[in-house]
C-alpha positions as CSV (number, residue, x, y, z in Angstrom):
1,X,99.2,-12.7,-41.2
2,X,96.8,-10.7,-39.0
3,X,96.4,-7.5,-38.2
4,X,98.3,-6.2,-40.2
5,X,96.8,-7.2,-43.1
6,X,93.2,-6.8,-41.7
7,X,93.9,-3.4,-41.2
8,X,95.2,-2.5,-44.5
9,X,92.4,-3.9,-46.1
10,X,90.0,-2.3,-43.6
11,X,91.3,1.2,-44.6
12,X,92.2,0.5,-48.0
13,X,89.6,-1.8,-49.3
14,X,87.7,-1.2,-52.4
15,X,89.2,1.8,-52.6
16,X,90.3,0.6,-56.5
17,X,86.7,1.2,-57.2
18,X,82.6,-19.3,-66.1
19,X,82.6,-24.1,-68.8
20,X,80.1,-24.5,-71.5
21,X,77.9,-21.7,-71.2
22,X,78.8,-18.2,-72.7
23,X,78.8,-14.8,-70.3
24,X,76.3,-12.5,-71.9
25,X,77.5,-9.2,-72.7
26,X,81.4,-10.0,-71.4
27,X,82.2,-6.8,-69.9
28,X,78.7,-5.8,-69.4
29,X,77.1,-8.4,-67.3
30,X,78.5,-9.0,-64.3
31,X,76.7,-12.8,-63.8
32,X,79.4,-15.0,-65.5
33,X,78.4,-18.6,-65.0
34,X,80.8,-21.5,-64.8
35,X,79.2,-24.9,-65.7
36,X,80.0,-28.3,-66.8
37,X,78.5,-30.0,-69.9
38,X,74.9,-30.9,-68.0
39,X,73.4,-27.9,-65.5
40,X,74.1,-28.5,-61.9
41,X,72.3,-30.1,-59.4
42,X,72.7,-27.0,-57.2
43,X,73.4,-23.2,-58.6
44,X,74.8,-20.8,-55.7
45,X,75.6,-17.4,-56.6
46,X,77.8,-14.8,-55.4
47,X,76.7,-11.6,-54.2
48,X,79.5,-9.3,-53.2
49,X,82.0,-6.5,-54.3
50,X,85.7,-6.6,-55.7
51,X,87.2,-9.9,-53.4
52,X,84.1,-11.7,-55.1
53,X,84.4,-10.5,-58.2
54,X,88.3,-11.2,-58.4
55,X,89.9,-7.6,-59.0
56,X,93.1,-7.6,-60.3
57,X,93.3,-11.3,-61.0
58,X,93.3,-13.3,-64.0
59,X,90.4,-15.4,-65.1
60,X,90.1,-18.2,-63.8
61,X,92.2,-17.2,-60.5
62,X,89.9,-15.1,-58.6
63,X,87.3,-16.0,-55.8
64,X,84.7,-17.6,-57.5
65,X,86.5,-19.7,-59.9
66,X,89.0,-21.3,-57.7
67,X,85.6,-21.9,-55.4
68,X,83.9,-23.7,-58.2
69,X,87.5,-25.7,-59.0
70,X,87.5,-26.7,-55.2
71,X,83.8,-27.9,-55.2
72,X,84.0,-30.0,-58.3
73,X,87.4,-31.1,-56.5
74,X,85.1,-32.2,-53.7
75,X,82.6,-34.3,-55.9
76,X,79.7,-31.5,-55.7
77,X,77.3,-30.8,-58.6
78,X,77.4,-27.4,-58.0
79,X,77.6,-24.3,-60.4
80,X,78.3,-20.3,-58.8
81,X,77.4,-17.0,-60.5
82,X,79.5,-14.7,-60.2
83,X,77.5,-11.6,-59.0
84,X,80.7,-9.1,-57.7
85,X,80.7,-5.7,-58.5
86,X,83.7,-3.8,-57.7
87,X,83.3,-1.2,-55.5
88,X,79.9,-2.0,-54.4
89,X,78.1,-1.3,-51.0
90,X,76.1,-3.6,-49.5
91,X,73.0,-0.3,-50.7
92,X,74.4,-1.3,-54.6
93,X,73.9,-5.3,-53.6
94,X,70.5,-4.3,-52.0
95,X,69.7,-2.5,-55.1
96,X,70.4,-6.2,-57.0
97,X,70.0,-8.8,-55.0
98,X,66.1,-9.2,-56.8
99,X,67.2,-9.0,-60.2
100,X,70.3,-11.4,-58.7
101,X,67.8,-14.0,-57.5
102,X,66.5,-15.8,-60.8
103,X,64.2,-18.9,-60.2
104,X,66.9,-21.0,-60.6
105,X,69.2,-19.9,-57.9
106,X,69.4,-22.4,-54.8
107,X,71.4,-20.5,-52.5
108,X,73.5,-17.2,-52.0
109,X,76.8,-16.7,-50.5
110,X,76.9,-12.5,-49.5
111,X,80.1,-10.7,-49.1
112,X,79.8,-7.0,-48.6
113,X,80.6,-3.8,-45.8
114,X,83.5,-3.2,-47.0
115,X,83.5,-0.4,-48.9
116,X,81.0,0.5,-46.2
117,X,83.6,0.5,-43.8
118,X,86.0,2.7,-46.2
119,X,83.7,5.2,-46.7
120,X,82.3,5.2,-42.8
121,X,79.3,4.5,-43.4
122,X,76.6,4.0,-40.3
123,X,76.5,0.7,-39.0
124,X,72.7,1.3,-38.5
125,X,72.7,1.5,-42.8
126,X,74.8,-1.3,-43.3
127,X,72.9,-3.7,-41.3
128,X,69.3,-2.6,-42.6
129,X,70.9,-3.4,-45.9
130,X,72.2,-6.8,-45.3
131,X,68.9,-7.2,-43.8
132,X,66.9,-6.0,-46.9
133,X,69.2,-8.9,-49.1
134,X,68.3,-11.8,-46.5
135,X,64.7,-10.8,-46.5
136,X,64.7,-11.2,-50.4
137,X,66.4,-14.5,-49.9
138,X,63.7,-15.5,-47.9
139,X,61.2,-14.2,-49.4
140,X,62.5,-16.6,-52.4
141,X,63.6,-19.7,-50.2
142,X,67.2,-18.9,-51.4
143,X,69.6,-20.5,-48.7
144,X,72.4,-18.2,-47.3
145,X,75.7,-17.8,-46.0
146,X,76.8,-14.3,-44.9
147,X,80.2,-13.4,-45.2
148,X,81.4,-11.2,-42.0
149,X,84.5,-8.6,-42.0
150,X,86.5,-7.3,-39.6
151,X,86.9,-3.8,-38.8
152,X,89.7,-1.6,-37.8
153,X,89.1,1.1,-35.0
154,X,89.8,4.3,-37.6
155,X,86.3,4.9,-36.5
156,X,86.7,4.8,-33.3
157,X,86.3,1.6,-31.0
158,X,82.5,1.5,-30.6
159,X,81.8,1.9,-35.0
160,X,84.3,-1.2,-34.7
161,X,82.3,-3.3,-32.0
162,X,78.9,-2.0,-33.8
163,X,80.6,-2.9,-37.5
164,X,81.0,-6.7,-36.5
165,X,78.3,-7.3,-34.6
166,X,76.0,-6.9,-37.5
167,X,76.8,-10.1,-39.7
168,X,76.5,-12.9,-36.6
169,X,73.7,-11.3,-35.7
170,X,71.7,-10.8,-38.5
171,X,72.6,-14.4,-39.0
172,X,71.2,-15.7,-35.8
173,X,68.2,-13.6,-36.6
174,X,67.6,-15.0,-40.2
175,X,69.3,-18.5,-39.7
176,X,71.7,-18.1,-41.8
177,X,74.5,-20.1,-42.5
178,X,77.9,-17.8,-41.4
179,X,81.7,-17.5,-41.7
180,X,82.8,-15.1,-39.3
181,X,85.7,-12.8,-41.6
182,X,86.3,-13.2,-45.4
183,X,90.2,-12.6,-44.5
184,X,90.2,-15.4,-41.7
185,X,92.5,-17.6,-43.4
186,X,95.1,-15.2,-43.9
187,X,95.1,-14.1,-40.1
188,X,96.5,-17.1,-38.7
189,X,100.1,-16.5,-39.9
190,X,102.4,-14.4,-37.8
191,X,102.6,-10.6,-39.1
192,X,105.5,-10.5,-41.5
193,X,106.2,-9.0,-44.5
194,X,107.3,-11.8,-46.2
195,X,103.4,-13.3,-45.5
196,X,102.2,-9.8,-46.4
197,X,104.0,-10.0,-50.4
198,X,103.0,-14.2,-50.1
199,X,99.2,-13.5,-50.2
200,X,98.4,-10.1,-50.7
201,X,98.1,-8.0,-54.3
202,X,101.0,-4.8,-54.3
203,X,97.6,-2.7,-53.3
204,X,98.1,-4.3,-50.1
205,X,94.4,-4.8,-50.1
206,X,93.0,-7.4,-52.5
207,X,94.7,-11.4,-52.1
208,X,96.7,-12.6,-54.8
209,X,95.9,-15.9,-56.4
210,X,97.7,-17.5,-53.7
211,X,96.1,-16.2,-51.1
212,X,92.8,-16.6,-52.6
213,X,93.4,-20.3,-52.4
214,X,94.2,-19.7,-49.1
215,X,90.7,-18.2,-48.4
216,X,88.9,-20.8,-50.8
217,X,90.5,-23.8,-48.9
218,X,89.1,-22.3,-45.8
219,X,85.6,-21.1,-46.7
220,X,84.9,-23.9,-49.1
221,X,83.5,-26.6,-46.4
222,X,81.0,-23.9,-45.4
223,X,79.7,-23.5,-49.1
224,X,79.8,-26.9,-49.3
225,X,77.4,-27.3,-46.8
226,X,75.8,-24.3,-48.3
227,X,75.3,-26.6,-51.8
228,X,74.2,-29.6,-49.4
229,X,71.3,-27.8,-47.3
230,X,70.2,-25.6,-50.5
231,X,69.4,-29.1,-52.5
């Protein structure tokens, strides 16, 4: 599935916009924590919009918690706050990212520009916000991995080749740890509609449950790693 469904998300995207400790204020607070009886060795969180926060999914079935299921699955002491906010920009995770950053945090994993990208937003913005969030990160010895996207050409051709070349760059530049598209495991299937209804929510935008474990299977070694260098 490639893209076709890269594209719809591209245009579409965001536009609809833990176990023994409790989330404070449910609906409120936006940092659920999933943990085992004794606090991990390693605490990552999850700065990002709707595909981390796990719109339209059930508990338990979104990004994050199929993340921390394939982690434990992996033998790692590792526990991930979940710090999506649907709809965000990466000037809303900016705008949290210090607040996001408690003394206890090891590591980050960022995913957001793409509500950016809906709203057309100047590359030049985007990447002196992803910048300001890995300068906080170091500024607290917080290890990263950044979370690229791809980009459709609605923008015209050079937004697109200016869109992606922000996240491996600001990687390089920060030495972060980097996964090149959020949506790459869903891009190696032929385009067909069957593969489309297989992995994809009816908005044609967010991944299903299925697909999510498609994209968890995929990005997990890297957060793996993440959990393994933060230590």
């Amino acid at each position: 599935m490639s893209a076709k469904i890269l594209s719809s998300i591209s245009v579409g995207y965001g536009a609809l916009g833990r176990g023994s400790k409790v989330c404070a204020a449910a609906l409120t607070v936006l940092m659920c924590t999933y943990t085992s009886a004794l606090a991990a060795e390693v605490r990552l969180v999850a700065l990002g919009d709707s595909l981390t926060q796990g719109y339209g999914l059930p508990q338990g079935e979104g990004f994050v918690p199929q993340l921390q299921q394939w982690l434990m699955a992996q033998g790692a002491d590792v526990e991930i706050m979940n710090a999506g906010v649907s709809g965000d920009t990466t000037a809303g995770g900016l705008s949290r990212v210090d607040w996001t950053l408690t003394d206890d945090v090891d590591g980050m994993i960022v995913t957001l520009g793409g509500n950016d990208l809906l709203r057309g937003i100047a590359p030049t913005a985007i990447r002196a916000n992803l910048e300001g969030i890995l300068k906080a990160a170091d500024a607290k010895g917080v290890e990263v991995l950044l979370v690229g996207l791809g980009a459709t050409t609605n923008y015209g051709a050079e937004y697109k080749r200016n869109f992606e070349a922000i996240y491996p760059d600001l990687s390089e530049q920060y030495g972060t740890l980097y996964y090149p598209n959020f949506f790459a495991a869903l891009a190696e299937d032929g385009v067909t509609a069957d593969a489309i209804q297989t992995y994809m929510q009816p908005d044609g935008i967010h991944p299903n449950a299925l697909g999510v474990a498609e994209i968890v299977a995929d990005i997990g070694p890297k957060v793996l790693e993440l959990s393994e260098i933060a230590q």
